[in-house]
C-alpha positions as CSV (number, residue, x, y, z in Angstrom):
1,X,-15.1,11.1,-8.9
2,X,-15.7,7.2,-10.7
3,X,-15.6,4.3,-8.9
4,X,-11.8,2.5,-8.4
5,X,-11.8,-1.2,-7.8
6,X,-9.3,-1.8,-5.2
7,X,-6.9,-5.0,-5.7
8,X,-5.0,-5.1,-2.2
9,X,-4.7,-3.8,0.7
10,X,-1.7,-3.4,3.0
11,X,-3.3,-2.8,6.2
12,X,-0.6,-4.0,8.5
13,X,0.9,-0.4,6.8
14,X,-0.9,1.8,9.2
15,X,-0.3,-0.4,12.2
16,X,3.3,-0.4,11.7
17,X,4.0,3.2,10.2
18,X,3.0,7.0,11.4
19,X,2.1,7.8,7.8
20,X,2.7,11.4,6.5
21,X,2.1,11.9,3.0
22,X,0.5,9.8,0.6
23,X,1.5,9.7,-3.1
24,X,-0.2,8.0,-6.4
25,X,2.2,6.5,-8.6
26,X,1.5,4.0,-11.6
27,X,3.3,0.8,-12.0
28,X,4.8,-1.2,-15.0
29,X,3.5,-4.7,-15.5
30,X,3.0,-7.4,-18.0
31,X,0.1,-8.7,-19.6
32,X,-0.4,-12.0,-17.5
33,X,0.1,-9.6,-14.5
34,X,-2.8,-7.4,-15.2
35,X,-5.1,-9.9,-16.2
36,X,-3.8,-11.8,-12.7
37,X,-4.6,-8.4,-10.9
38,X,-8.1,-8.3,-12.5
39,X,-8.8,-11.5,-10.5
40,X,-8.0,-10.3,-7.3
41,X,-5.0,-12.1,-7.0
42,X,-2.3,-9.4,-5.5
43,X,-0.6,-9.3,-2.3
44,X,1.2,-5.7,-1.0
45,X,1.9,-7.9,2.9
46,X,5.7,-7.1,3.5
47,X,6.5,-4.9,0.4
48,X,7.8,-1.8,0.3
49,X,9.9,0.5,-2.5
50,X,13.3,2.3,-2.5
51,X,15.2,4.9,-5.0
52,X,17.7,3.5,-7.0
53,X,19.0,5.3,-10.0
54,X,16.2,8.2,-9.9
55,X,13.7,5.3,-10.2
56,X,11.2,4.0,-7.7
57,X,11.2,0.0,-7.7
58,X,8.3,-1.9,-5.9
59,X,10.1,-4.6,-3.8
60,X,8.4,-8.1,-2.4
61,X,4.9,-7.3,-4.0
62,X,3.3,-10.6,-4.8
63,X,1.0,-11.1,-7.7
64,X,0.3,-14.6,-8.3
65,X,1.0,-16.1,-11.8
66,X,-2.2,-16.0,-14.2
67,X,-3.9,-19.5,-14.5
68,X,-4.3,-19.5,-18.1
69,X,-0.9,-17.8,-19.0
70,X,1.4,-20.2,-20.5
71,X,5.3,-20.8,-19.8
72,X,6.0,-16.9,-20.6
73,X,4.0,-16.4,-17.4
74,X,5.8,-13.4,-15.0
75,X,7.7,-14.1,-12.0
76,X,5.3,-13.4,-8.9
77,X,7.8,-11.5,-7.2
78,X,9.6,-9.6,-9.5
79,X,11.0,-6.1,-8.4
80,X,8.1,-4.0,-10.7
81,X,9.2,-0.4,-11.5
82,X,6.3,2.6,-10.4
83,X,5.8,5.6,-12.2
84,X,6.2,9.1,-10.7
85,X,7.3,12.4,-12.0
86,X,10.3,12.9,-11.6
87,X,10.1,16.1,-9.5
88,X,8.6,13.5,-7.0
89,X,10.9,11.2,-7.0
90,X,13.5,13.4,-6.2
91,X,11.4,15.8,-3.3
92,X,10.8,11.9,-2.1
93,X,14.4,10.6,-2.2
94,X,15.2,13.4,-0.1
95,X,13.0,12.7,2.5
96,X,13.4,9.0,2.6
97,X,17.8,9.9,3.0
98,X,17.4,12.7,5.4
99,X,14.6,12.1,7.7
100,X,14.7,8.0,7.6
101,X,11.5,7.7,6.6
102,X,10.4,4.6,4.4
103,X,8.3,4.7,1.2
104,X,5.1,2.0,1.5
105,X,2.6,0.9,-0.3
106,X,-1.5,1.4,1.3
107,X,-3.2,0.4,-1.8
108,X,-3.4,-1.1,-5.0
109,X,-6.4,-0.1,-7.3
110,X,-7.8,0.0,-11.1
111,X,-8.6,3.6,-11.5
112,X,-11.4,5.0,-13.5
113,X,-9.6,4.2,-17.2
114,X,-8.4,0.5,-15.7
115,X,-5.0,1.5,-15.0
116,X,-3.3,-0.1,-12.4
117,X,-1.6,2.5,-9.6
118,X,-0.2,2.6,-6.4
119,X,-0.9,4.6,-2.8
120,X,2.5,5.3,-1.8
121,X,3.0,6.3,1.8
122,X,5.6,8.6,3.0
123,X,6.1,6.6,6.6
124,X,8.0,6.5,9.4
125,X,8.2,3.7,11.6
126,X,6.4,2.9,15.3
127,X,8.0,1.6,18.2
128,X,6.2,-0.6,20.1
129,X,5.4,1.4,22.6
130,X,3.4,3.9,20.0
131,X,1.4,0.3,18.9
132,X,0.7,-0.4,22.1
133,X,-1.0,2.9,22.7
134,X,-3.3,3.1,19.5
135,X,-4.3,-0.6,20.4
136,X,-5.5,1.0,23.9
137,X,-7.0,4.4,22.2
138,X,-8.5,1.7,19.9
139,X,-10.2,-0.2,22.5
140,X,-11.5,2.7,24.9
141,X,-13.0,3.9,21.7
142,X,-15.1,0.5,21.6
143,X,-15.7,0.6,25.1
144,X,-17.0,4.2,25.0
145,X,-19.5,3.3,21.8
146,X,-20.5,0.0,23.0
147,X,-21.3,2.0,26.7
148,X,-23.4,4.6,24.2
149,X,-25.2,2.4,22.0
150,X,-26.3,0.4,25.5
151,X,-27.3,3.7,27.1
152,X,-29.2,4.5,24.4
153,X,-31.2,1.0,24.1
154,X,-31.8,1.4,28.4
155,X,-29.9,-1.3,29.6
């Protein structure tokens, strides 16, 4: 598989969800938004997307305005329509109506022909007990390599 360049991250996503199926999906953008993307400047923090009319819309994704567009630049946060067979969207509308579960963005990314897509996550949210308890498995892991990797040197 080529190299993909990634844009943005969301990793509050995995904190905050139990993800259980990831999807790739494309997504509609201008020109200034592109070349915007292709310096780094995108934000996924606090976005999500939702179903409406058999389409999937990309809600609260922030990509900054490019600096040398001029007053036709795009809106930063514009509601950005992804791309998804429709098959898909439907088998994910489903989900999303029946079992509560909320659609998130991981990850945005040029692929290997410079198109712009999406991770979509198929997510269901944590209480805070469930956050709590990966921050513990999280830290006894440390503990538990930090304990090997002094063993190892003789301390």
């Amino acid at each position: 598989m080529a190299e993909r360049k990634s844009i943005a991250v969301n990793r509050r996503a995995r904190h905050e969800y139990f993800i259980e199926e990831t999807f790739e999906a494309g997504i509609a953008l201008t020109g200034t938004e592109v070349k915007s993307l292709r310096n780094g400047k995108g934000n996924l923090q606090d976005s999500f997307a939702i179903i409406r009319n058999n389409e999937i819309l990309l809600e609260n994704c922030h990509i900054s305005p490019y600096d040398y567009g001029n007053r036709f630049n795009h809106d930063p946060l514009r509601t950005r329509k992804l791309l998804m067979h429709k098959a898909e969207i439907i088998r994910l509308f489903s989900k999303v109506r029946e079992q509560g579960m909320t659609l998130v963005p991981l990850e945005m990314y040029f692929n290997e022909r410079g198109r712009v897509k999406v991770t979509l996550a198929l997510a269901k949210g944590k209480k805070l007990y469930d956050k709590r308890e990966d921050i513990a498995k999280r830290d006894a892991a440390r503990e538990i390599d930090r304990a090997m990797r002094d063993r190892a040197r003789g301390y």
